[in-house]
C-alpha positions in Angstrom: 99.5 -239.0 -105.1 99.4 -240.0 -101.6 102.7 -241.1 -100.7 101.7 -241.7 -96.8 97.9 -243.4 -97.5 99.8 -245.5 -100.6 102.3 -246.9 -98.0 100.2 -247.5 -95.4 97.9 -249.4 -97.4 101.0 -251.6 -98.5 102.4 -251.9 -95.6 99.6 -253.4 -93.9 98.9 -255.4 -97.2 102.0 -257.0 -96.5 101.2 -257.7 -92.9 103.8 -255.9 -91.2 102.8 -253.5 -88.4 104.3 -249.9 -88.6 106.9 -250.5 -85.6 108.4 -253.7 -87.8 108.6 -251.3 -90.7 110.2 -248.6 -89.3 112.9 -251.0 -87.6 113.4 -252.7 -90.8 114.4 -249.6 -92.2 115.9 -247.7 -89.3 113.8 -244.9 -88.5 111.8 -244.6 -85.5 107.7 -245.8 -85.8 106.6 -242.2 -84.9 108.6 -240.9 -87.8 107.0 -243.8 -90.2 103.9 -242.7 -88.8 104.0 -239.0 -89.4 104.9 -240.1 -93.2 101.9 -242.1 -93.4 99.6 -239.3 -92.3 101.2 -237.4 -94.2 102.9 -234.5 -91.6 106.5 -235.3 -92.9 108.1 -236.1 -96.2 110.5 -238.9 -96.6 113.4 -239.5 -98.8 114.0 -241.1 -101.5 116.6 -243.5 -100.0 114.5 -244.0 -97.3 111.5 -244.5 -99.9 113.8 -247.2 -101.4 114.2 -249.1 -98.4 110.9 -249.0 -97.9 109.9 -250.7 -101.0 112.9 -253.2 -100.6 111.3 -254.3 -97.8 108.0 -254.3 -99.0 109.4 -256.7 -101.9 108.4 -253.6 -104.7 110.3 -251.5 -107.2 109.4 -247.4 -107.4 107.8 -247.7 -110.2 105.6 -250.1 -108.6 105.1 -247.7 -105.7 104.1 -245.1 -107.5 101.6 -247.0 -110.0 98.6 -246.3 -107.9 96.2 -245.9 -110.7 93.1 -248.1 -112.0 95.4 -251.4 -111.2 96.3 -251.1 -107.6 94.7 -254.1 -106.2 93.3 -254.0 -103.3 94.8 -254.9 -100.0 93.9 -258.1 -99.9 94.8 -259.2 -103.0 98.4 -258.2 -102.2 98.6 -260.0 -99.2 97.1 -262.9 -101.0 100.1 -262.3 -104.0 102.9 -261.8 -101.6 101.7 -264.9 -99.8 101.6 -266.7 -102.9 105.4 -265.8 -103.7 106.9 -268.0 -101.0 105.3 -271.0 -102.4 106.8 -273.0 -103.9 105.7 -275.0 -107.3 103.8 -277.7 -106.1 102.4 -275.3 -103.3 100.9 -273.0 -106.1 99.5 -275.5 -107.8 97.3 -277.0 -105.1 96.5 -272.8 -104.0 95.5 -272.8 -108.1 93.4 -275.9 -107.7 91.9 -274.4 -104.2 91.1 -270.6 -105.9 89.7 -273.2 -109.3 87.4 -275.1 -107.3 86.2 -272.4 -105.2 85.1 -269.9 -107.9 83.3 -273.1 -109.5 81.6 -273.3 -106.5 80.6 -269.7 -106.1 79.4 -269.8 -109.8 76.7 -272.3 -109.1 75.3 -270.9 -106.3 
């Protein structure tokens, strides 16, 4: 696996840029950067952090197989987790009432 491409791609899926990462965690952004492109390692504490931050277990890190969504769809579920239950269901309604759409085109 591709520990620097996988957490770039959820970083950025989670909207943050690399310098609020890096001071969210306490490491400098050209350190977090040299782990992204993969030209240093990182530890597992530091890994942790990381995915505290991000708002994902390890195990959810690491499971970047056939059912990794895309980018978008995680900003669109980590957005989605700060709603609350009234707001999800209108966002359910929305998502409903496009696809309808989109299928009779």
């Amino acid at each position: 696996m591709d520990i620097g491409s996988r957490l770039k791609q959820l970083r950025k899926a989670k909207g943050l840029t690399a310098l609020e990462l890096a001071e969210k965690i306490d490491i400098t952004r050209e350190h977090l950067s040299a782990v992204e492109n993969n030209m240093k390692s990182i530890s597992l504490i530091t890994l942790q952090k990381i995915c505290d931050v991000l708002g994902i277990t390890l195990a959810e890190f690491f499971s970047a197989g056939e059912n990794t969504l895309s980018p978008e769809y995680m900003e669109l579920i980590n957005n989605a987790k700060v709603l609350t239950k009234k707001q999800l269901k209108i966002l359910n309604e929305f998502l409903k009432a496009l696809k309808e759409k989109n299928d009779n085109v």
